[in-house]
Jmol script that loads the backbone (N, CA, C; Angstrom):
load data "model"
ATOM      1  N   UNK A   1       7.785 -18.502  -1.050  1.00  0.00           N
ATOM      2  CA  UNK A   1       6.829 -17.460  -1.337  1.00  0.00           C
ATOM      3  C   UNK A   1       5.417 -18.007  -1.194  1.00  0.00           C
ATOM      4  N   UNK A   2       4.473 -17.086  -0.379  1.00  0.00           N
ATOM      5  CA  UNK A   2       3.044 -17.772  -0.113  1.00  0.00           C
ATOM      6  C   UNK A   2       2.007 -17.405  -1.469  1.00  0.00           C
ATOM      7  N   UNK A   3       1.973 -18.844  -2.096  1.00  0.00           N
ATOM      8  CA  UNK A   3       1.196 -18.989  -3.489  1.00  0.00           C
ATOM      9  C   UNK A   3       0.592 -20.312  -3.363  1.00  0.00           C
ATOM     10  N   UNK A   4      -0.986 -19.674  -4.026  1.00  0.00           N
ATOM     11  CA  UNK A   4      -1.327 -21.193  -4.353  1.00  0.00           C
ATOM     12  C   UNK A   4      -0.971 -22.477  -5.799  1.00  0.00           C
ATOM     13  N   UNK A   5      -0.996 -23.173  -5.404  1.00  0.00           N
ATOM     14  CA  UNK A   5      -0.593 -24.426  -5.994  1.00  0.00           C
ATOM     15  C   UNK A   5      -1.953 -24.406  -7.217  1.00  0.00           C
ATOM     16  N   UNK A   6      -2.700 -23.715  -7.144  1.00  0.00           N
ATOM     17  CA  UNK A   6      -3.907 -24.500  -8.159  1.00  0.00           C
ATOM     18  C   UNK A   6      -3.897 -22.948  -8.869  1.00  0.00           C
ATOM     19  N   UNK A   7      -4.176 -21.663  -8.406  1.00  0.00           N
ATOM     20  CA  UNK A   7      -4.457 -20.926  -8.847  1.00  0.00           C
ATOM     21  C   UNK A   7      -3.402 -19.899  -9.453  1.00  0.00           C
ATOM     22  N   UNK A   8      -2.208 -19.738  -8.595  1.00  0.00           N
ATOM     23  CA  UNK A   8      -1.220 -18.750  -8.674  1.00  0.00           C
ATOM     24  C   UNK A   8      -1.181 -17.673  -7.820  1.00  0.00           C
ATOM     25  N   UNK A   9      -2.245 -17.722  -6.986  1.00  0.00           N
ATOM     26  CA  UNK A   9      -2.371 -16.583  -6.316  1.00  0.00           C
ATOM     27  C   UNK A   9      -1.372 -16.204  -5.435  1.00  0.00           C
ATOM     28  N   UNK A  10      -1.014 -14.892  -5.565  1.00  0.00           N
ATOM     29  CA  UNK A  10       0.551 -14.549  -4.011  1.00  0.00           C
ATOM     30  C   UNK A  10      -0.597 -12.764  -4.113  1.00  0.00           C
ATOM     31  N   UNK A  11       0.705 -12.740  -3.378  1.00  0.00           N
ATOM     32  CA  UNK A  11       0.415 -11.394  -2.194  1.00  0.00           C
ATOM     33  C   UNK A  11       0.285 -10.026  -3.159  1.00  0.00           C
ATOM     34  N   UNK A  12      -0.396  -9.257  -3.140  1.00  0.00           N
ATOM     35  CA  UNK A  12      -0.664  -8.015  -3.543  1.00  0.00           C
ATOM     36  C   UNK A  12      -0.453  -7.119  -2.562  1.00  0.00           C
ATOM     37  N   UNK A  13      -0.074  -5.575  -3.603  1.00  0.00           N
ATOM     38  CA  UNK A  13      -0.160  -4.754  -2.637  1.00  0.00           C
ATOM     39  C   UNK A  13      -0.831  -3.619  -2.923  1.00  0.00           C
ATOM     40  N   UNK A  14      -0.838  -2.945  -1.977  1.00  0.00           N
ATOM     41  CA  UNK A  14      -1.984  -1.396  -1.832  1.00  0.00           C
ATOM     42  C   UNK A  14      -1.776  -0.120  -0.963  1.00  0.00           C
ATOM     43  N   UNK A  15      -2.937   0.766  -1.031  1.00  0.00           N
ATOM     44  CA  UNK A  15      -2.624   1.368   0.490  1.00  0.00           C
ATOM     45  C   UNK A  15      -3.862   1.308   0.882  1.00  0.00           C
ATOM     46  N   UNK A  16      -3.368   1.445   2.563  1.00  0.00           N
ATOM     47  CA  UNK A  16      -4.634   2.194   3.463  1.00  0.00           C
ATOM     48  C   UNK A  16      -4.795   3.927   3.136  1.00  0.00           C
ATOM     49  N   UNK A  17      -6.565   3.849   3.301  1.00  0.00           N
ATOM     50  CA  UNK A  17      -6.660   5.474   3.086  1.00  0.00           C
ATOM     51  C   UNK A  17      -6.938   5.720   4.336  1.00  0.00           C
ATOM     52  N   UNK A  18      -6.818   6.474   4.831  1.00  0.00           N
ATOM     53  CA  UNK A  18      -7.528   7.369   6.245  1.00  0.00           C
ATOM     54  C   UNK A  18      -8.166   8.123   5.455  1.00  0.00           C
ATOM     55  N   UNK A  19      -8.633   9.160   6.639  1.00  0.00           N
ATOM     56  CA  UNK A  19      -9.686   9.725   6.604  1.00  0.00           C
ATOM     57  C   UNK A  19      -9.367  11.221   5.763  1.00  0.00           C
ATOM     58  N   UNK A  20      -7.914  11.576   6.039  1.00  0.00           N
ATOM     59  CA  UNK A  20      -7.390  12.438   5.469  1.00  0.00           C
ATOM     60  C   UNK A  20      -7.005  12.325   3.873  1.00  0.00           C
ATOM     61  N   UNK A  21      -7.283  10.783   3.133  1.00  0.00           N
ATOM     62  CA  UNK A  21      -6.710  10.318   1.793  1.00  0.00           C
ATOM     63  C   UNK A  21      -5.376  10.443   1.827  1.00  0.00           C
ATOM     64  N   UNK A  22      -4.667  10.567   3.181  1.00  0.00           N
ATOM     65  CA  UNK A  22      -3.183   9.867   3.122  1.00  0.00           C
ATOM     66  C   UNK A  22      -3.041   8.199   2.688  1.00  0.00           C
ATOM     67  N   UNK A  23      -1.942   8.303   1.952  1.00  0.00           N
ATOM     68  CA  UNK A  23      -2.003   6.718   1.565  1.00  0.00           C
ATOM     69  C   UNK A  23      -0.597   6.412   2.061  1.00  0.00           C
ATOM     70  N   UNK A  24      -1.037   5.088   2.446  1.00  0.00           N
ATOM     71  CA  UNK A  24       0.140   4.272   3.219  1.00  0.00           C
ATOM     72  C   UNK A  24       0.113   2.546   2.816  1.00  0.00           C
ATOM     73  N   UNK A  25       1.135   2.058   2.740  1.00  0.00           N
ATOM     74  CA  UNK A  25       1.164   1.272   1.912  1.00  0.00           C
ATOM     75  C   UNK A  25       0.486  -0.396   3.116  1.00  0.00           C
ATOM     76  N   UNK A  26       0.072  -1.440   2.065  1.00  0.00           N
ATOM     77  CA  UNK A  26      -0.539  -2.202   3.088  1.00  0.00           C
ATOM     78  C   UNK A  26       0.051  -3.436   2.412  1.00  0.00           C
ATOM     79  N   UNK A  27      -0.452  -4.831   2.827  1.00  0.00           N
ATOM     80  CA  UNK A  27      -0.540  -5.690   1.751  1.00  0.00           C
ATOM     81  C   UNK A  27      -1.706  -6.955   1.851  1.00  0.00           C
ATOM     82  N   UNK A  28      -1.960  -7.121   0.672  1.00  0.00           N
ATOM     83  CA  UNK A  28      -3.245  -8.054   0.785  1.00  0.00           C
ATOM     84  C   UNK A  28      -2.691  -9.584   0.673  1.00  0.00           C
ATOM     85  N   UNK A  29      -2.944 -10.458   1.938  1.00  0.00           N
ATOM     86  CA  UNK A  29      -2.495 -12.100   1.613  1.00  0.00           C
ATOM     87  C   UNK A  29      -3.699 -12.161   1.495  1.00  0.00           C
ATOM     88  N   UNK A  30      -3.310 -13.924   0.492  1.00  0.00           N
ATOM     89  CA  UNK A  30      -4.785 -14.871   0.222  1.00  0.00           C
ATOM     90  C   UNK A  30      -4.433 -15.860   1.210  1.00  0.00           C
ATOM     91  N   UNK A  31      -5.738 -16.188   1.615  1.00  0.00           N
ATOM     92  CA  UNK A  31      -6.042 -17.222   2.472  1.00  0.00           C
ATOM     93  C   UNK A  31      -5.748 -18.592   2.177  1.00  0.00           C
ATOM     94  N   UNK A  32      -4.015 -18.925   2.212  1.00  0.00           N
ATOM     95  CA  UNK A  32      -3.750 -19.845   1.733  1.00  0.00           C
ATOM     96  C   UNK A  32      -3.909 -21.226   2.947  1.00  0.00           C
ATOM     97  N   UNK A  33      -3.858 -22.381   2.859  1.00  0.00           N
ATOM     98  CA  UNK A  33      -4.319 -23.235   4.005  1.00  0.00           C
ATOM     99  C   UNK A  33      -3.446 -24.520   3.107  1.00  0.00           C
ATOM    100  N   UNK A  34      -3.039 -25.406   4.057  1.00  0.00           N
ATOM    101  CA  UNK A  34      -2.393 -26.775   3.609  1.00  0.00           C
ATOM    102  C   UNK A  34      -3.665 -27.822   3.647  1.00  0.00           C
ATOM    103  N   UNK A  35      -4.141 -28.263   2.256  1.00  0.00           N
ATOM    104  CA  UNK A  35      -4.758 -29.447   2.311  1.00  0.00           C
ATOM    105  C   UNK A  35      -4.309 -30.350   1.780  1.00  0.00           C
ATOM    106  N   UNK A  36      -5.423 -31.464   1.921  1.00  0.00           N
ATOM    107  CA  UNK A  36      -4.814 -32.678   1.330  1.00  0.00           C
ATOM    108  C   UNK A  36      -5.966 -32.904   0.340  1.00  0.00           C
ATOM    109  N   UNK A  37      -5.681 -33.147  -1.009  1.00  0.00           N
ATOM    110  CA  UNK A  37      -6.644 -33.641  -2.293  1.00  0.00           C
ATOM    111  C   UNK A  37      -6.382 -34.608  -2.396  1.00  0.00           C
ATOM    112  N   UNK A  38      -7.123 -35.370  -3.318  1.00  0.00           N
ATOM    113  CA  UNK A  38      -7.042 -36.589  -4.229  1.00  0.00           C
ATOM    114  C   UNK A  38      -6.654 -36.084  -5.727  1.00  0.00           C
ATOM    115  N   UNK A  39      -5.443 -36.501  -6.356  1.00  0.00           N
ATOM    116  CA  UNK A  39      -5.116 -36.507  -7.548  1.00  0.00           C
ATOM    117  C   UNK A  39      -4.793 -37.556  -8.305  1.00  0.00           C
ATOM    118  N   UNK A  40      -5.703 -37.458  -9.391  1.00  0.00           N
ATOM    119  CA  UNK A  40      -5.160 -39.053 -10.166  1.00  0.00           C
ATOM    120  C   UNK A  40      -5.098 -40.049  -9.293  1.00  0.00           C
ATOM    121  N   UNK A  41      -6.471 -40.015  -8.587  1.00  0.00           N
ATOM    122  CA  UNK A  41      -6.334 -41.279  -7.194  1.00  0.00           C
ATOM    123  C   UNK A  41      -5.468 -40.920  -6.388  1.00  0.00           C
ATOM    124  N   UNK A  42      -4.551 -40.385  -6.101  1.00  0.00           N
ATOM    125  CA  UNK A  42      -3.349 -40.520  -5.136  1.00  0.00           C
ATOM    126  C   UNK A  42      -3.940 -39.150  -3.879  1.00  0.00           C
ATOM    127  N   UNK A  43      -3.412 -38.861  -2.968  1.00  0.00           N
ATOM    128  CA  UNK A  43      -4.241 -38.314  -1.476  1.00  0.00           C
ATOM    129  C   UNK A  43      -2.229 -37.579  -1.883  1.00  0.00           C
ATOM    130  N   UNK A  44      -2.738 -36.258  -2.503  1.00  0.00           N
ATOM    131  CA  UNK A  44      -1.692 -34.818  -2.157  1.00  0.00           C
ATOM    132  C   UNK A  44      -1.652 -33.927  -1.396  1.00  0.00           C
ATOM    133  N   UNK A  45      -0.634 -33.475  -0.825  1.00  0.00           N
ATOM    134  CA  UNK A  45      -0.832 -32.641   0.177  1.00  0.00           C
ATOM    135  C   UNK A  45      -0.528 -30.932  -0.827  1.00  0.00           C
ATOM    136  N   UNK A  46      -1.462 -29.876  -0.691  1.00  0.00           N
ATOM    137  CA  UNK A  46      -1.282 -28.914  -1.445  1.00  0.00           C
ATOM    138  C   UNK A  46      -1.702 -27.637  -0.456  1.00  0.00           C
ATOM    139  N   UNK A  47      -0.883 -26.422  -1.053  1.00  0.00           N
ATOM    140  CA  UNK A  47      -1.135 -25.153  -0.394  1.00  0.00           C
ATOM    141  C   UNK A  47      -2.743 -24.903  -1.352  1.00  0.00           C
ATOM    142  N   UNK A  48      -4.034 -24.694  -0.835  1.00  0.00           N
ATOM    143  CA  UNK A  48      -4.808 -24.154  -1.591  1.00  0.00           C
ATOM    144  C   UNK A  48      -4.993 -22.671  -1.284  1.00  0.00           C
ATOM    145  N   UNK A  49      -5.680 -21.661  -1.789  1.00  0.00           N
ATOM    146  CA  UNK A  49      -6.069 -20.374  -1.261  1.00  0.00           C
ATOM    147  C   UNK A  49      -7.882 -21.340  -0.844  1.00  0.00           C
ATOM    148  N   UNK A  50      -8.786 -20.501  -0.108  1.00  0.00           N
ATOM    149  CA  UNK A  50      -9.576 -20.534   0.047  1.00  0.00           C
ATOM    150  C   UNK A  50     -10.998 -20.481  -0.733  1.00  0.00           C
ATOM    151  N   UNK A  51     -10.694 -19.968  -1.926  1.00  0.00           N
ATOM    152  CA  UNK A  51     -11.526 -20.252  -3.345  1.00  0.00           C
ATOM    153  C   UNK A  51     -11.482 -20.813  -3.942  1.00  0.00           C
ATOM    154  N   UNK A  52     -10.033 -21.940  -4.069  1.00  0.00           N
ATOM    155  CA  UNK A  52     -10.393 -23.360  -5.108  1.00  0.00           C
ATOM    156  C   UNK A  52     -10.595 -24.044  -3.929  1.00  0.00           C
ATOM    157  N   UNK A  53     -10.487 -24.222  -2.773  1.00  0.00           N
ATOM    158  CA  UNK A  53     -10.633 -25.332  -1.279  1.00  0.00           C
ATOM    159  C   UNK A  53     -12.243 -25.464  -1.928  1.00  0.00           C
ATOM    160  N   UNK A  54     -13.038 -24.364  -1.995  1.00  0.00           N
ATOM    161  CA  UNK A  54     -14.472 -24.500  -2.384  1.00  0.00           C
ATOM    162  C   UNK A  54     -14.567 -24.738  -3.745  1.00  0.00           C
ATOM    163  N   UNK A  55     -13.915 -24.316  -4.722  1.00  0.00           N
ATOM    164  CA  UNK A  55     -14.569 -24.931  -6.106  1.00  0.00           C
ATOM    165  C   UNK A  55     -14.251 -26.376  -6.308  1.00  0.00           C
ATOM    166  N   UNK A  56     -13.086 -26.942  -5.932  1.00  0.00           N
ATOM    167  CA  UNK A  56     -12.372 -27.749  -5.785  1.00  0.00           C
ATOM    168  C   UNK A  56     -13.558 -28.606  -5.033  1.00  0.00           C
ATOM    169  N   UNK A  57     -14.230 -28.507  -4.013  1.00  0.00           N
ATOM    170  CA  UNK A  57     -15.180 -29.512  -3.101  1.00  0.00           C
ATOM    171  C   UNK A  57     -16.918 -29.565  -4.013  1.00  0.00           C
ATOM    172  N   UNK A  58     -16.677 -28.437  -4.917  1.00  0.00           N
ATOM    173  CA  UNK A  58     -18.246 -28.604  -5.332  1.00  0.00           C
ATOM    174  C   UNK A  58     -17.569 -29.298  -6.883  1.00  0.00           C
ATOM    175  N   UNK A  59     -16.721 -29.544  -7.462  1.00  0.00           N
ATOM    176  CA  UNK A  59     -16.530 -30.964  -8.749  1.00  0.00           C
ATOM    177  C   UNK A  59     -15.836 -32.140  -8.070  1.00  0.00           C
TER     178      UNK A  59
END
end "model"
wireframe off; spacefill off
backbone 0.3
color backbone group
């Protein structure tokens, strides 16, 4: 299942509206990406989403 490792984040869902306010169902992924951190000294390889990749680089 596509989740991040730091945050919890997985897939949501929704609809598309047209123009008519027909609703149809959609789904929202997070921008998950494979990096590699430093933990406790050690170089991990982790699924991040794209919002701890950045909080994560500014501490």
């Amino acid at each position: 299942m596509a989740k991040c490792d730091h945050c919890g984040k997985i897939t949501t869902f929704g609809h598309n509206r047209s123009f008519s306010l027909r609703a149809t169902n959609r789904v929202f992924r997070p921008n998950l990406q494979k990096v590699t951190i430093i933990k406790d000294g050690r170089k991990v390889k982790a699924i991040l989403c794209a919002k701890c990749i950045r909080t994560l680089g500014k501490s």
